[in-house]
N, C-alpha and C positions, 0 to 999 in steps of 0.2 A: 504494500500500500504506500502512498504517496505521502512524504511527511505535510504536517501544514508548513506553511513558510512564517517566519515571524515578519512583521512588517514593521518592528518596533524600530530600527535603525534608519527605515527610510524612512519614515514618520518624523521622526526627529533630524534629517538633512534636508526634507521638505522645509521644514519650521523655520530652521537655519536661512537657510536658502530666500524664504519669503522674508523674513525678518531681516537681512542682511540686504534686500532689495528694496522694503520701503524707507530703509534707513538711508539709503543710496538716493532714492528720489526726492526723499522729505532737505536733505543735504542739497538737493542741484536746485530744489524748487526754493528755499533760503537764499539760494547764491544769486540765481537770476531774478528773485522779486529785491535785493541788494543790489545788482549790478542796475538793474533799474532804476532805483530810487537813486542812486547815485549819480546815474547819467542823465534822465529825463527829469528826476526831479531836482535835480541840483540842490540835494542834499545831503554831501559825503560824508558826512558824521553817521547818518540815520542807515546809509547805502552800508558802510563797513557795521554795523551795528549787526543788522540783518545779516551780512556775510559769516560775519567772527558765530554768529547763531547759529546759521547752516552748519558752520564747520564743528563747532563742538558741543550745539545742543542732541543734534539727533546722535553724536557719537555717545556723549553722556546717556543719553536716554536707553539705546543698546547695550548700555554697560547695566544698567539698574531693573530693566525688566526679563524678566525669564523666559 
């Protein structure tokens, strides 16, 4: 007979994988709502604000949820 297969390792590379993706979009979508505010709105304090956020809010955020 056919063993069952566990699916418990790709369940948790799935999770990985999607977790490690919207971490990735939530980062470029910071940077480019930054590089905008920066450019069209001629306000580079506010534009790097929103950047420095992209770069190490969603990294932080990865770091703290499971």
């Amino acid at each position: 007979m056919a063993e069952e297969f566990d699916e418990t390792a790709h369940r948790d590379t799935y999770r990985g994988f999607i977790k490690l993706t919207n971490t990735v979009l939530m980062s470029l979508i910071f940077i480019v709502v930054g590089m905008t505010i920066g450019l069209i709105g001629h306000s580079l304090s506010l534009g790097v604000i929103f950047i420095l956020l992209g770069i190490i809010g969603p990294a932080i955020w990865a770091l703290i949820t499971e």
